[in-house]
Every structure is written in structure tokens, then in C-alpha cells.
DSSP file (Angstrom, degrees, kcal/mol; ACC not computed):
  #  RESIDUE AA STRUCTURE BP1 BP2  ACC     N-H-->O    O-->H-N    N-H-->O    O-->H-N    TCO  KAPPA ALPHA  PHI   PSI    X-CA   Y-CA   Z-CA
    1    1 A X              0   0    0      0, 0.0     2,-1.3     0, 0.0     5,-0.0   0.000 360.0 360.0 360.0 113.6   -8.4  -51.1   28.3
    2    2 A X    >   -     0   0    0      1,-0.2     3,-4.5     3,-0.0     4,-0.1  -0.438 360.0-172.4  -5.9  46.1  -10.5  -54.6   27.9
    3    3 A X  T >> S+     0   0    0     -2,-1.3     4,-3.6     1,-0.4     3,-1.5   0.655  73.7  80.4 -57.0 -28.3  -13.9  -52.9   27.3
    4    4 A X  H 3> S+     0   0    0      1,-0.2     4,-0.8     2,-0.2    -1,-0.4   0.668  93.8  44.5 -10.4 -41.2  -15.4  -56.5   27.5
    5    5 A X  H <4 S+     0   0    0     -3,-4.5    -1,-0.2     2,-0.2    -2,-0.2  -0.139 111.4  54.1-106.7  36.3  -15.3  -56.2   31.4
    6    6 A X  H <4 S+     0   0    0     -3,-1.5    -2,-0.2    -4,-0.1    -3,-0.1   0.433 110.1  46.8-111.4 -51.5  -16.7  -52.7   31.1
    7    7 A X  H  < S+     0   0    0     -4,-3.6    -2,-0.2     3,-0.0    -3,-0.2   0.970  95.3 103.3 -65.0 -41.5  -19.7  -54.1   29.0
    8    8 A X  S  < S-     0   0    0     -4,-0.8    -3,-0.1    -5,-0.3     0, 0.0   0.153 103.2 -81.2 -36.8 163.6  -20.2  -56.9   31.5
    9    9 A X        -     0   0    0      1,-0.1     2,-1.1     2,-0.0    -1,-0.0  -0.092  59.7-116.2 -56.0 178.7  -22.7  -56.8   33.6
   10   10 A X    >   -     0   0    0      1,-0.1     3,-2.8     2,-0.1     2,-0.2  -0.663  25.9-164.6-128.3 112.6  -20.9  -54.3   36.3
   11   11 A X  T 3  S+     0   0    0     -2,-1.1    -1,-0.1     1,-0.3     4,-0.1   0.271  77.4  75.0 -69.9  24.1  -20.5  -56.2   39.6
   12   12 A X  T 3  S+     0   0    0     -2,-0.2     2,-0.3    22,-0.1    -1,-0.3   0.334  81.9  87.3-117.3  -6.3  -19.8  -53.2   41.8
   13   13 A X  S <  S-     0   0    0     -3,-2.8    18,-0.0     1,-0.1     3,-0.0  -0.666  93.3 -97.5 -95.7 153.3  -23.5  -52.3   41.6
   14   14 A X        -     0   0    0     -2,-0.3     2,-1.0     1,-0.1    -2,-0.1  -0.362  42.5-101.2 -66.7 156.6  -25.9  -53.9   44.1
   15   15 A X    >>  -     0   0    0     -4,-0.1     3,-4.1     3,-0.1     4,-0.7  -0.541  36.9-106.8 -70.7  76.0  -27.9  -57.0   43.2
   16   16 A X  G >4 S-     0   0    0     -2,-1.0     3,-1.4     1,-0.3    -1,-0.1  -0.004  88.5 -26.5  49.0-144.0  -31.2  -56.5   42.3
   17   17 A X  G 34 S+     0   0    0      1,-0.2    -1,-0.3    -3,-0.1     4,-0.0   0.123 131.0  73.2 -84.1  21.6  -33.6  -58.0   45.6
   18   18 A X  G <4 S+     0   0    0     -3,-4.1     2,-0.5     2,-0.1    -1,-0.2   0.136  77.2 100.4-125.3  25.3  -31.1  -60.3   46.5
   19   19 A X  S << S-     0   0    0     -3,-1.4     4,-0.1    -4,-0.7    -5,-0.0  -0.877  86.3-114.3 -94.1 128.1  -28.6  -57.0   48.1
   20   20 A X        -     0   0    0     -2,-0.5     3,-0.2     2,-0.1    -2,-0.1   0.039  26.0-115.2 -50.4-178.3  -28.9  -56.9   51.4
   21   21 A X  S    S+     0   0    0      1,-0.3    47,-0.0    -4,-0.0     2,-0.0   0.535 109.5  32.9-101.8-122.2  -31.0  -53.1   52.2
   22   22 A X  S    S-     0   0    0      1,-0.2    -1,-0.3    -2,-0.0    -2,-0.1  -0.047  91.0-144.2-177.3  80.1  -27.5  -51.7   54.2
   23   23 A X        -     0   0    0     -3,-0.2    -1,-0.2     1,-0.1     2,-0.1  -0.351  14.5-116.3 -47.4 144.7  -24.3  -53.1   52.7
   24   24 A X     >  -     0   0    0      1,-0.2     4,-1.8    -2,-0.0     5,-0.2  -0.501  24.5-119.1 -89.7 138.9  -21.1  -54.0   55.0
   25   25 A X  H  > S+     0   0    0      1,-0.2     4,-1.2     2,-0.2    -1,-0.2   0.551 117.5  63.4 -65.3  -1.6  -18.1  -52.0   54.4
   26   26 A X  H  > S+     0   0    0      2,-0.1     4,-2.7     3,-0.1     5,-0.4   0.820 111.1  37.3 -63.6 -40.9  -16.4  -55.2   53.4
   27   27 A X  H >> S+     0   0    0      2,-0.2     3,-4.5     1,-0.2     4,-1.3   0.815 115.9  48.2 -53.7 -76.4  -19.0  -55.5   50.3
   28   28 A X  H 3X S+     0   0    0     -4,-1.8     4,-3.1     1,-0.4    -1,-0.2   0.655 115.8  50.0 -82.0 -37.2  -19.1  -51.8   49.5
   29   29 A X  H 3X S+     0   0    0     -4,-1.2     4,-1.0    -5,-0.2    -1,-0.4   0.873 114.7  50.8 -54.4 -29.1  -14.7  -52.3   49.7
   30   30 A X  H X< S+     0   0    0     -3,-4.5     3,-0.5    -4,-2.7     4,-0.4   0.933 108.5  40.8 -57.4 -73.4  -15.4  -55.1   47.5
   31   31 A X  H >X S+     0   0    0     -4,-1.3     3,-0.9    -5,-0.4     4,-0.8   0.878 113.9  62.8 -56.0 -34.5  -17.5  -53.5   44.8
   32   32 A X  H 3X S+     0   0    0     -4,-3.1     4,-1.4    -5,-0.2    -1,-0.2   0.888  99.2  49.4 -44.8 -48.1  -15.0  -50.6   45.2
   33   33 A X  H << S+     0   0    0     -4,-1.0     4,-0.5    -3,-0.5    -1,-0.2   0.123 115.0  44.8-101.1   0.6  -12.1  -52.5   44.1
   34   34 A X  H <> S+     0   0    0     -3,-0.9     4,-1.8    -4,-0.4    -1,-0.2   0.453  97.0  65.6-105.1   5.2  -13.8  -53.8   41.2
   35   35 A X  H  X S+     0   0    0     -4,-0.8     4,-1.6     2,-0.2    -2,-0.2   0.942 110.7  43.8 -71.6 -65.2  -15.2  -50.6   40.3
   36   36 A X  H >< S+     0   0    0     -4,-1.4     3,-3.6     2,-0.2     5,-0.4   0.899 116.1  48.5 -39.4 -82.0  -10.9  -49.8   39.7
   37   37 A X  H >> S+     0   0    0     -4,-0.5     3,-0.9     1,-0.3     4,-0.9   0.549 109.3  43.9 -20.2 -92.8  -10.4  -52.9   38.1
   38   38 A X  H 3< S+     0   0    0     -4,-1.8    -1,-0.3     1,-0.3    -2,-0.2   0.397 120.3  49.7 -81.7 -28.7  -13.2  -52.6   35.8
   39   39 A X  T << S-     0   0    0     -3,-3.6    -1,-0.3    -4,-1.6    -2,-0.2   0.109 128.8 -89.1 -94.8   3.4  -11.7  -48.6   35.5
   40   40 A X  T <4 S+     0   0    0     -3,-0.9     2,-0.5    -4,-0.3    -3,-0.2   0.422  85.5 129.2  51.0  21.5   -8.2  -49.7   34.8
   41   41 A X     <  +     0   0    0     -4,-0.9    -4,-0.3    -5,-0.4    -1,-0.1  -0.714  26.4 176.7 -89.8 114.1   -6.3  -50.1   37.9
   42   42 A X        +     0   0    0     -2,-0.5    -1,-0.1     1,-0.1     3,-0.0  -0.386  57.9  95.0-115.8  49.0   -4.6  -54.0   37.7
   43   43 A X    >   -     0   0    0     -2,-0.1     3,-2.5    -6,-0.0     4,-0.4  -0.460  66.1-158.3-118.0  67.7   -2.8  -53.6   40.8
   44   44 A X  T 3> S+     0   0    0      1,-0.4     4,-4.6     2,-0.3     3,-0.4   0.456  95.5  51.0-121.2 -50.6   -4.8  -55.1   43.8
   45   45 A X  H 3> S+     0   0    0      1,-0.2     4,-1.8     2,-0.2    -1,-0.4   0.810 110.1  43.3 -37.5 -59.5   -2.9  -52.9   46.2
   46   46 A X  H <4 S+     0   0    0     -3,-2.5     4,-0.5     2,-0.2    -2,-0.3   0.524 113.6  58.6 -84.9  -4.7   -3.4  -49.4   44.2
   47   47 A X  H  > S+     0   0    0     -4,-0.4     4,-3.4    -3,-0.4     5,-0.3   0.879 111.8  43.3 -84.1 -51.6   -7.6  -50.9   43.8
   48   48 A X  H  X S+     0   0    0     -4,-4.6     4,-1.8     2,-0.2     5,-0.3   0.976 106.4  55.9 -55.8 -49.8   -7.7  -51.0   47.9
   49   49 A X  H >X>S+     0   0    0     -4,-1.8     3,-2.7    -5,-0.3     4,-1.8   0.914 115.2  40.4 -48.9 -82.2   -6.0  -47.8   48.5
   50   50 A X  H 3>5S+     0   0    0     -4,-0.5     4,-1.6     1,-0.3    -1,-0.2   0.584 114.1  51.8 -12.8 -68.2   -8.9  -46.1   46.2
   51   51 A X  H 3X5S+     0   0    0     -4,-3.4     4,-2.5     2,-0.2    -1,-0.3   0.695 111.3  44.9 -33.0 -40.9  -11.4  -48.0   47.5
   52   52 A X  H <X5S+     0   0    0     -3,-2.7     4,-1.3    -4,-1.8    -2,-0.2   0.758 115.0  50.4 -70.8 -43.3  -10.3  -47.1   51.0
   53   53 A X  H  X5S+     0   0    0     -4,-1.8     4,-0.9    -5,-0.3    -2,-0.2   0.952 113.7  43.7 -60.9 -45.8  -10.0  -43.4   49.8
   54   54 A X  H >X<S+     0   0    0     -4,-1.6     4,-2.8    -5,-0.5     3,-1.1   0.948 106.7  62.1 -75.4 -36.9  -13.6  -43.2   48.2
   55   55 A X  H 3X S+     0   0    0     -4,-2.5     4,-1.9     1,-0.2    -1,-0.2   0.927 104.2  43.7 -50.0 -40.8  -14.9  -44.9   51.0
   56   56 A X  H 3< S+     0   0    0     -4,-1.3    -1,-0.2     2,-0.2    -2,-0.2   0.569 112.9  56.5 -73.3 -18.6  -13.8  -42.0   53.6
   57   57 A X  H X< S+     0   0    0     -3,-1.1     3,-1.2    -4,-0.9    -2,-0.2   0.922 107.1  46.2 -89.5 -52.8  -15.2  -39.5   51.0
   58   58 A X  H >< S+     0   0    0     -4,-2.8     3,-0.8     1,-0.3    -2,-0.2   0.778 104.2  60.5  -6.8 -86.4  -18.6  -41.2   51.0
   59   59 A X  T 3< S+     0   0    0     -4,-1.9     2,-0.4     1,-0.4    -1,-0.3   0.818 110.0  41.6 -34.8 -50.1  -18.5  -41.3   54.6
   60   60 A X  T <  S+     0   0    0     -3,-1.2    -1,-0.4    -4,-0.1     2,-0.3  -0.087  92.0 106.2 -93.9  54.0  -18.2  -37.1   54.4
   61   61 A X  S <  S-     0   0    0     -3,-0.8     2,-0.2    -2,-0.4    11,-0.0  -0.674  86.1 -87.6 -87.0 149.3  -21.0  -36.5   51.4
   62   62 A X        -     0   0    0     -2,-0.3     2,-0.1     1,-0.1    -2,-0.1  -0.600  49.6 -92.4 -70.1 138.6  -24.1  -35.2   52.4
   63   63 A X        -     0   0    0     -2,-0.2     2,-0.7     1,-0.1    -1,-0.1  -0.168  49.6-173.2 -62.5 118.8  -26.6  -37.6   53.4
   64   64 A X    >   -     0   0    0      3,-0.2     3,-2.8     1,-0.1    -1,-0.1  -0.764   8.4-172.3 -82.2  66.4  -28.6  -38.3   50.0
   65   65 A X  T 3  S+     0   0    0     -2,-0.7    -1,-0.1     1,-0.3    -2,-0.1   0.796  85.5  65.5 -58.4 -16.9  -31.5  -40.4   50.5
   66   66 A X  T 3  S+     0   0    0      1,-0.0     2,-0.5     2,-0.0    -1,-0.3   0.279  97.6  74.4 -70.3  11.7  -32.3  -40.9   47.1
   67   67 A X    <   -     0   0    0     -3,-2.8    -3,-0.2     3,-0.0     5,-0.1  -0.925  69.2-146.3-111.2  97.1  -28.5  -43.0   47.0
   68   68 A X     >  -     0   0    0     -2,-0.5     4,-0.5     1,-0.1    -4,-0.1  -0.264  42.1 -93.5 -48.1 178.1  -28.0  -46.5   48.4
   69   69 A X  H  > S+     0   0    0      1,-0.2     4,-1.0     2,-0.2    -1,-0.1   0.484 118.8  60.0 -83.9  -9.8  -24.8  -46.9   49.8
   70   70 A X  H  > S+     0   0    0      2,-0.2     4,-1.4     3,-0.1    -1,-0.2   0.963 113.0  39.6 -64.7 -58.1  -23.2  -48.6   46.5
   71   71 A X  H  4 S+     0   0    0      2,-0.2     4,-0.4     3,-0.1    -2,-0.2   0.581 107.5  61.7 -95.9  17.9  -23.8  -45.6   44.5
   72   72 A X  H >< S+     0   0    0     -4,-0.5     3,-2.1     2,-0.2     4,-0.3   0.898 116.6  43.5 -82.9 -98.4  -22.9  -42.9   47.6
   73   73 A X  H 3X S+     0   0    0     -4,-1.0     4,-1.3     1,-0.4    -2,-0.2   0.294 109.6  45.9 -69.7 -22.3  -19.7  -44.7   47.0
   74   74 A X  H 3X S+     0   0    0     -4,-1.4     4,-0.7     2,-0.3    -1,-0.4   0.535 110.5  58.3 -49.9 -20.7  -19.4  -44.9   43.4
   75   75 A X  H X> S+     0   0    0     -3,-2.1     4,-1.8    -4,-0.4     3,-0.9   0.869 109.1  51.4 -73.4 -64.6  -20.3  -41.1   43.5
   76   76 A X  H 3> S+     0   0    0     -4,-0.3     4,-1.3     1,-0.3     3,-0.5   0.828 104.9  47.6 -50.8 -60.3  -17.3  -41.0   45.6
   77   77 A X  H 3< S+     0   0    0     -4,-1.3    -1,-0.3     2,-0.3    -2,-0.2   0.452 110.7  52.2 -52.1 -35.3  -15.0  -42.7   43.5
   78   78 A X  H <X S+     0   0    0     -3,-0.9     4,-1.1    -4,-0.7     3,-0.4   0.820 109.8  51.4 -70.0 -44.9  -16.1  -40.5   40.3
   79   79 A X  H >X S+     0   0    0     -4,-1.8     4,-2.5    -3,-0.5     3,-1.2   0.949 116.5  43.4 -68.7 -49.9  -15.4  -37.2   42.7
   80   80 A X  H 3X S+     0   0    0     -4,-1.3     4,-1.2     1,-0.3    -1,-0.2   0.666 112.4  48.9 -51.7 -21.9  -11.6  -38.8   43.6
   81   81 A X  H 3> S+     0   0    0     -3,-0.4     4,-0.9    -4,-0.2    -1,-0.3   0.664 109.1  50.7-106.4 -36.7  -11.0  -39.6   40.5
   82   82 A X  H XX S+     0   0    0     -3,-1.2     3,-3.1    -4,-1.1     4,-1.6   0.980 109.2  57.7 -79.0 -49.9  -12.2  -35.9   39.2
   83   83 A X  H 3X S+     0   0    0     -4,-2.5     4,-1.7     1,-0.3     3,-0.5   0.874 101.5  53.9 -49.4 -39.7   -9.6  -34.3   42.0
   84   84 A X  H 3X S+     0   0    0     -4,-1.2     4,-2.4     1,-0.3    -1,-0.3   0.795 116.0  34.0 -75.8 -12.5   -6.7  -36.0   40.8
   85   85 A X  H << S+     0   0    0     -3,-3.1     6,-0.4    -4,-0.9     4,-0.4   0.626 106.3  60.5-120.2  -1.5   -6.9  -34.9   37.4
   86   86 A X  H  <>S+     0   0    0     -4,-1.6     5,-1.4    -3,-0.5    -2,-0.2   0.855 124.5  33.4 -75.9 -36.6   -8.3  -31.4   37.8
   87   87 A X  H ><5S+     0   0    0     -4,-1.7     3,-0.7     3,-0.2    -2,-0.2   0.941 115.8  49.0 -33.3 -66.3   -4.5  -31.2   40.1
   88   88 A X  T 3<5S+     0   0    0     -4,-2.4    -1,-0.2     1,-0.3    -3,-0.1   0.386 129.0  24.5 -99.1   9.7   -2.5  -33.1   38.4
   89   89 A X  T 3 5S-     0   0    0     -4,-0.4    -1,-0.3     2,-0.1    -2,-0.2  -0.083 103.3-124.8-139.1  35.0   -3.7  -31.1   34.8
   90   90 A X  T < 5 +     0   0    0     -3,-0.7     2,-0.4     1,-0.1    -3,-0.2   0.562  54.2 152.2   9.2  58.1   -4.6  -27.9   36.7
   91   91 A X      < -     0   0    0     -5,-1.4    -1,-0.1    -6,-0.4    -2,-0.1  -0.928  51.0 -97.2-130.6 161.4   -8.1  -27.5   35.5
   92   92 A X        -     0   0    0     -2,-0.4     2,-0.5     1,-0.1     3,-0.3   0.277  48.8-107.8 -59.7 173.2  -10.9  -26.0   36.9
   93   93 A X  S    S+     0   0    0      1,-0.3     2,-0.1     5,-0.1    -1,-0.1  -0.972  99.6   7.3-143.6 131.0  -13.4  -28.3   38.6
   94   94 A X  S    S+     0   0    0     -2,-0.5     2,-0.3     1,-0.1    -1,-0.3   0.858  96.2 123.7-113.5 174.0  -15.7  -29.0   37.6
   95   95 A X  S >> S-     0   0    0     -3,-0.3     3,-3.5     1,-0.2     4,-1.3  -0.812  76.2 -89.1 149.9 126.2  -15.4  -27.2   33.5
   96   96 A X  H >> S+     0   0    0     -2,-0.3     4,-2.1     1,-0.3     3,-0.9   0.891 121.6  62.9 -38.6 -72.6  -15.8  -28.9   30.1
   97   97 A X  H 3> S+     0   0    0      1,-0.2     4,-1.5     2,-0.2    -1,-0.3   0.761 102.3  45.4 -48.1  -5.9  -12.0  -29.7   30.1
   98   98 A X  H <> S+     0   0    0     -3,-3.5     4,-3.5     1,-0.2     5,-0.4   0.824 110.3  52.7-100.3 -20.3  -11.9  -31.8   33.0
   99   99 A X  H <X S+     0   0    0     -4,-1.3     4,-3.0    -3,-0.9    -2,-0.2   0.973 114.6  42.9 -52.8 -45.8  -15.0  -33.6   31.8
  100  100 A X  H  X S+     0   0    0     -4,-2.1     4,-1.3     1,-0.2    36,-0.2   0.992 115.0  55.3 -64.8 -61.2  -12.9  -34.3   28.0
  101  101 A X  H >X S+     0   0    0     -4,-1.5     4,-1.8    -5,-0.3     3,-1.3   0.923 110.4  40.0 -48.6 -54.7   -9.8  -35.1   30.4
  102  102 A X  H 3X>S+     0   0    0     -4,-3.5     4,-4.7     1,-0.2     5,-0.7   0.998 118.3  50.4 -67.7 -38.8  -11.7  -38.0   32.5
  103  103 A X  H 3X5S+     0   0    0     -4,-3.0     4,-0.5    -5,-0.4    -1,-0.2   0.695 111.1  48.9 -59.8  -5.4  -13.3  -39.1   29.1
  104  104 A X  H <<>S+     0   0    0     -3,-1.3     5,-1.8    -4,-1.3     6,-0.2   0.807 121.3  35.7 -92.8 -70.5   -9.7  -39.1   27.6
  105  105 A X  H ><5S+     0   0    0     -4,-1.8     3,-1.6    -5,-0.2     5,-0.3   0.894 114.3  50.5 -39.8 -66.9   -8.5  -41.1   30.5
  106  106 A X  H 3<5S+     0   0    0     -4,-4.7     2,-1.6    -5,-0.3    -2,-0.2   0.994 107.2  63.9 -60.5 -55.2  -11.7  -43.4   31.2
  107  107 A X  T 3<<S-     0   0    0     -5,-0.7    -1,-0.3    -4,-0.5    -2,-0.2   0.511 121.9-100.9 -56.5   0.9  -11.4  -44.2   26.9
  108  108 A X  T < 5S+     0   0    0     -2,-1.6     3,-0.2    -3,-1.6    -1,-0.2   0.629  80.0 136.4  88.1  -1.1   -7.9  -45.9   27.3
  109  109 A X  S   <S+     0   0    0     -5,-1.8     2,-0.4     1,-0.2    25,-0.2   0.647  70.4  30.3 -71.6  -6.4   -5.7  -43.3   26.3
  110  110 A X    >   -     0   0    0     -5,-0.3     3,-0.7    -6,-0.2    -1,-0.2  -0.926  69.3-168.4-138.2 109.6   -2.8  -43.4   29.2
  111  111 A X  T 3  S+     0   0    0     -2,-0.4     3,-0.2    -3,-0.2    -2,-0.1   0.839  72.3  51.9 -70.1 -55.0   -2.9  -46.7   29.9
  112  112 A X  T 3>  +     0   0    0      1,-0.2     4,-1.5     2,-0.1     5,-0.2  -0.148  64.6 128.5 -95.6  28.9   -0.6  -46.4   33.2
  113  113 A X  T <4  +     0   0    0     -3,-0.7    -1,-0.2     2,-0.2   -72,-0.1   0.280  56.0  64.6-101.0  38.8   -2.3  -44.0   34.7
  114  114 A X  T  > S+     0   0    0    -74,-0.2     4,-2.1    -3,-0.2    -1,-0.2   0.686 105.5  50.7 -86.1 -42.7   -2.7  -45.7   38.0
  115  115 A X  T  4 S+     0   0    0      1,-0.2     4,-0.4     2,-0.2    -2,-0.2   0.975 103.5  52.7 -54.6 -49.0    0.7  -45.4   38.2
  116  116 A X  T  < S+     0   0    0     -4,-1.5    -1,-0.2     1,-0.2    -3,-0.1   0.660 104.9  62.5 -61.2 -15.4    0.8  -41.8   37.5
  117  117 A X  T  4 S+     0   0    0     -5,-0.2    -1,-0.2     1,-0.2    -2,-0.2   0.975 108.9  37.1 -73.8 -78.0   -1.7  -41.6   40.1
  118  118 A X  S  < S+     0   0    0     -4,-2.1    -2,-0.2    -3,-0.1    -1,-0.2   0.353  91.0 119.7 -44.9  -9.7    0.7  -42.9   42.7
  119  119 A X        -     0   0    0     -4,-0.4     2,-0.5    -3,-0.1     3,-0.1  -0.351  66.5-130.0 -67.8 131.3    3.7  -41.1   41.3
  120  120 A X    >   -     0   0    0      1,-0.2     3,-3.0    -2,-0.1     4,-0.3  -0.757  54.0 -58.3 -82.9 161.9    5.1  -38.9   43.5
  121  121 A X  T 3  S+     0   0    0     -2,-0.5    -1,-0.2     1,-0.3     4,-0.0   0.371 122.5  13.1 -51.6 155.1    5.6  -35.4   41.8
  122  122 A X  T 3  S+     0   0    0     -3,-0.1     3,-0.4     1,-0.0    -1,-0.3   0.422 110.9  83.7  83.6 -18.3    7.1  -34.6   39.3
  123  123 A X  S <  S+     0   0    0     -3,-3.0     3,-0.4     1,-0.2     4,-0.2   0.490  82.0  64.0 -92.2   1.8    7.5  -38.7   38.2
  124  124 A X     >  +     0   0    0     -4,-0.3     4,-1.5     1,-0.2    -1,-0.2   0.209  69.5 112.4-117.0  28.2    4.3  -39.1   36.6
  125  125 A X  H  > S+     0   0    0     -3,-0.4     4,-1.8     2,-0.2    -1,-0.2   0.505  74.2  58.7 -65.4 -23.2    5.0  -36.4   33.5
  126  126 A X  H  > S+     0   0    0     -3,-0.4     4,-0.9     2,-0.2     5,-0.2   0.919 105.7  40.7 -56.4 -72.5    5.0  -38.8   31.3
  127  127 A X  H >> S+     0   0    0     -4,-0.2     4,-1.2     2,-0.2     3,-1.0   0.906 110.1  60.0 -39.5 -69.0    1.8  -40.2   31.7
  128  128 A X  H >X S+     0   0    0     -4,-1.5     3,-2.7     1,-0.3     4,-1.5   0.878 103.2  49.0   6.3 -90.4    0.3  -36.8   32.2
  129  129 A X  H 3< S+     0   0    0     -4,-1.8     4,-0.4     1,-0.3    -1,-0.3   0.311 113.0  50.3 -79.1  10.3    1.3  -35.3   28.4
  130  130 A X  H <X S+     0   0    0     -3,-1.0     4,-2.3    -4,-0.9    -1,-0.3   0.558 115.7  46.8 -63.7 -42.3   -0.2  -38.9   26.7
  131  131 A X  H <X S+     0   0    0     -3,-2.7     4,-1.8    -4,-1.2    -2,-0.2   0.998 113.4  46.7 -65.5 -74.8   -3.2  -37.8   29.1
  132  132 A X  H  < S+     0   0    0     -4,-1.5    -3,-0.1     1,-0.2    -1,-0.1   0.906 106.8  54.7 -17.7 -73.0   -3.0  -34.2   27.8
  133  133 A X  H  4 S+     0   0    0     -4,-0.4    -1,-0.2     1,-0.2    -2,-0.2   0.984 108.4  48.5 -56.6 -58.4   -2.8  -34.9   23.9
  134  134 A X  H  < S+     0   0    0     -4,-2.3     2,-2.3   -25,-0.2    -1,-0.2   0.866  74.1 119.4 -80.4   3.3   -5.6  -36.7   23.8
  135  135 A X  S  < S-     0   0    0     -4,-1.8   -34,-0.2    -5,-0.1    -1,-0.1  -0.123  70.6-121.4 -30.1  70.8   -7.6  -34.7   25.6
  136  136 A X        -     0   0    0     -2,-2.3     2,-0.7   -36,-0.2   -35,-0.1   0.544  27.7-111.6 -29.4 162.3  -10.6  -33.7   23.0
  137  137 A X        -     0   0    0     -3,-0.1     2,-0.4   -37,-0.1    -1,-0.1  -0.874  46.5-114.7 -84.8 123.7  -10.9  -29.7   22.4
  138  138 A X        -     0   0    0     -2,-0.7     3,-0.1     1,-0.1   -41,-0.1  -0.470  24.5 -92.0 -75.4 148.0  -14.2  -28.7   24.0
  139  139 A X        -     0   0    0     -2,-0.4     2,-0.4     1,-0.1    -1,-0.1   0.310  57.2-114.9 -18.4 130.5  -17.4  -27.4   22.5
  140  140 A X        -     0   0    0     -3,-0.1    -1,-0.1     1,-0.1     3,-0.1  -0.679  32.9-101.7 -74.8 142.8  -16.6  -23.4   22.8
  141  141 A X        -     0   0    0     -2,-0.4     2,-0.1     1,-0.1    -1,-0.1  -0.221  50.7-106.6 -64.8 144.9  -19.0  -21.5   25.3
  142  142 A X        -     0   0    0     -3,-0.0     2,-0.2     2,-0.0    -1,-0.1  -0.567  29.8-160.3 -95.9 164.6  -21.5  -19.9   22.8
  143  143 A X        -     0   0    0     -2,-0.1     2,-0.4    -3,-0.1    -3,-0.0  -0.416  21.6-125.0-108.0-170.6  -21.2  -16.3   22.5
  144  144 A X        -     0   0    0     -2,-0.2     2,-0.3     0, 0.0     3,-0.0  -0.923  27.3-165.2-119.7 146.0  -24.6  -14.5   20.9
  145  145 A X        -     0   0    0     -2,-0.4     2,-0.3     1,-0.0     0, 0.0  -0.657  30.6-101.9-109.3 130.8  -23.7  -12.5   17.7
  146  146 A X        -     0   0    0     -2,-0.3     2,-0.3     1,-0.0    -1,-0.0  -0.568  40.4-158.3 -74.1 154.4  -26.2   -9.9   16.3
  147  147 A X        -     0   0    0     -2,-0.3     3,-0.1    -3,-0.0    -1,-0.0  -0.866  25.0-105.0-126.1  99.4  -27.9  -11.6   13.2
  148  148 A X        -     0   0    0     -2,-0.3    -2,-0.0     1,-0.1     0, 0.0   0.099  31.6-110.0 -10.0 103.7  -29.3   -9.4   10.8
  149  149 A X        -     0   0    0      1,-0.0     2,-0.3     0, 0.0    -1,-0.1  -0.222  42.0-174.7 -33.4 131.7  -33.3   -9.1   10.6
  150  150 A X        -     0   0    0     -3,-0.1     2,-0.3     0, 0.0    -1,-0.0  -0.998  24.8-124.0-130.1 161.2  -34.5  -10.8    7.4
  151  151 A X        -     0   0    0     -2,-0.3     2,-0.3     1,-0.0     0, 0.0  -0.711  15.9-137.5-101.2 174.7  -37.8  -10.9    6.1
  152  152 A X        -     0   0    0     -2,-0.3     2,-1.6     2,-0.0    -1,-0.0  -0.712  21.5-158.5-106.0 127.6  -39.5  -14.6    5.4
  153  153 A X        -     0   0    0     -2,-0.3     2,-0.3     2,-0.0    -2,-0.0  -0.817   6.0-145.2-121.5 100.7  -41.1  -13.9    2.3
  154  154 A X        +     0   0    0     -2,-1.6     2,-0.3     2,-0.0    -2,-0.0  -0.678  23.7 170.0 -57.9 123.3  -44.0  -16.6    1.8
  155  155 A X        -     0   0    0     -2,-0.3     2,-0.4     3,-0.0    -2,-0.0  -0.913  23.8-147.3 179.2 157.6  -45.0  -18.2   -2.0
  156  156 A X        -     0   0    0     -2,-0.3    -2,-0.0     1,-0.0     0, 0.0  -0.998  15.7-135.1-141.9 116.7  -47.0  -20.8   -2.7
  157  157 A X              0   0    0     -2,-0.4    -1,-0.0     1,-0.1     0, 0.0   0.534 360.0 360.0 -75.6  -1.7  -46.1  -23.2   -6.2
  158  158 A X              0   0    0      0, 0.0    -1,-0.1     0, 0.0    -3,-0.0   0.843 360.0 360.0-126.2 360.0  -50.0  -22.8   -6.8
């Protein structure tokens, strides 16, 4: 992944006071489709579909007023993005492994997984176990353990 157009400023967010208050679903498909890009999908084709997907999940979130409509759809795009891989690696959603899996993913470690995305089943296994290995281990849930009382024994060097 080309983490240069990650750092960039990230053009899929509105523009400061010169975004209109209400964005056109052409923009917010627009800012969608570079939101992929920016995410690693280099197929213009598999960027609309997404876009077109998140957009229609937006559209069904509950109304947030605290969201403009860029980041109700970026919102979206992170919740599609979580379905396919809580599926397609059959973990719970949402649970520390699928969080390690997107960060696994987002970090460049399966490269082609926009394809895998599009795969019908069963072709996109490949992809998948590259996805899988690097998947970090997560933090273990903590358990509490008895600790032994001790006493704090106080001293003074004068």
C-alpha cells in the first residue's frame, strides 16, 4: 500500500467552509471512491460498487446529527468493510480479532484483497490465509487472580 496517499491530506473528507452544508450523492459517491482508493482498491469499478454499497448503508443508519453526511458515509464504509471480514474470517463482530484483522488488512498485508472481496466463494482462500497470518494475537481479556496481602513496610534513610 502507497502510505503517501494515506498521509495526504484525505480528499474524501468535506472541505473546511468551502463544502456545501448538504452534499450531492454524486460528491459523497465521489469521496467514496477515493476513500477505496486511498484504502487499497485500484480498480475504479470495484471503488463504485463499495461506494454504492456504503452509500445504501448510510442511507439505513440511524439519523446522527452530530455526523455530516461525509462521515455518515465513511462510518458506512468502515461498518462494510467490518462485515466482510468478520464472514469471510468468521469472527465475532465486533471482538478484538476483527479489530487486529481490519488492522492486518488496512497495514498492507494482503495486498489483493479487493479481489478477494469480489471472489465468489471458495476463490478467494488464498488471499484470506495471507490475511489470517498476519493477523496480530490480541491482548488476552484480563482475568483477576488473588494476589497475596503484603505489608508496605515504611523506612526513612534519615
Amino acid at each position: 500500500m502507497d502510505r503517501s496517499k494515506v498521509s495526504a491530506a484525505p480528499p474524501y473528507l468535506p472541505h473546511s467552509a468551502t463544502a456545501p452544508a448538504t452534499p450531492s450523492i454524486t460528491q459523497l459517491h465521489s469521496r467514496l471512491q477515493t476513500y477505496w482508493r486511498a484504502l487499497g482498491v485500484s480498480d475504479p469499478d470495484q471503488a463504485a460498487a463499495l461506494a454504492e454499497q456504503a452509500l445504501r448503508r448510510a442511507s439505513e443508519l440511524p439519523e446522527t446529527p452530530e455526523l455530516d453526511p461525509a462521515a455518515r458515509t465513511i462510518l458506512a464504509a468502515g461498518e462494510l468493510l467490518d462485515d466482510w471480514l468478520a464472514q469471510a474470517l468468521k469472527l465475532p463482530r465486533p471482538s478484538p480479532e476483527l479489530a487486529a484483522a481490519r488492522a492486518a488488512l488496512l497495514s498492507g498485508a494482503a495486498p489483493d484483497w479487493p479481489a478477494a472481496l469480489f471472489a465468489p466463494p471458495g476463490m478467494a482462500e488464498a488471499a484470506l490465509e495471507t490475511l489470517r497470518s498476519a493477523v496480530a494475537e490480541p491482548t488476552p481479556v484480563a482475568s483477576p487472580g488473588l494476589m497475596p496481602a503484603q505489608r508496605i513496610e515504611l523506612f526513612s534513610l534519615f
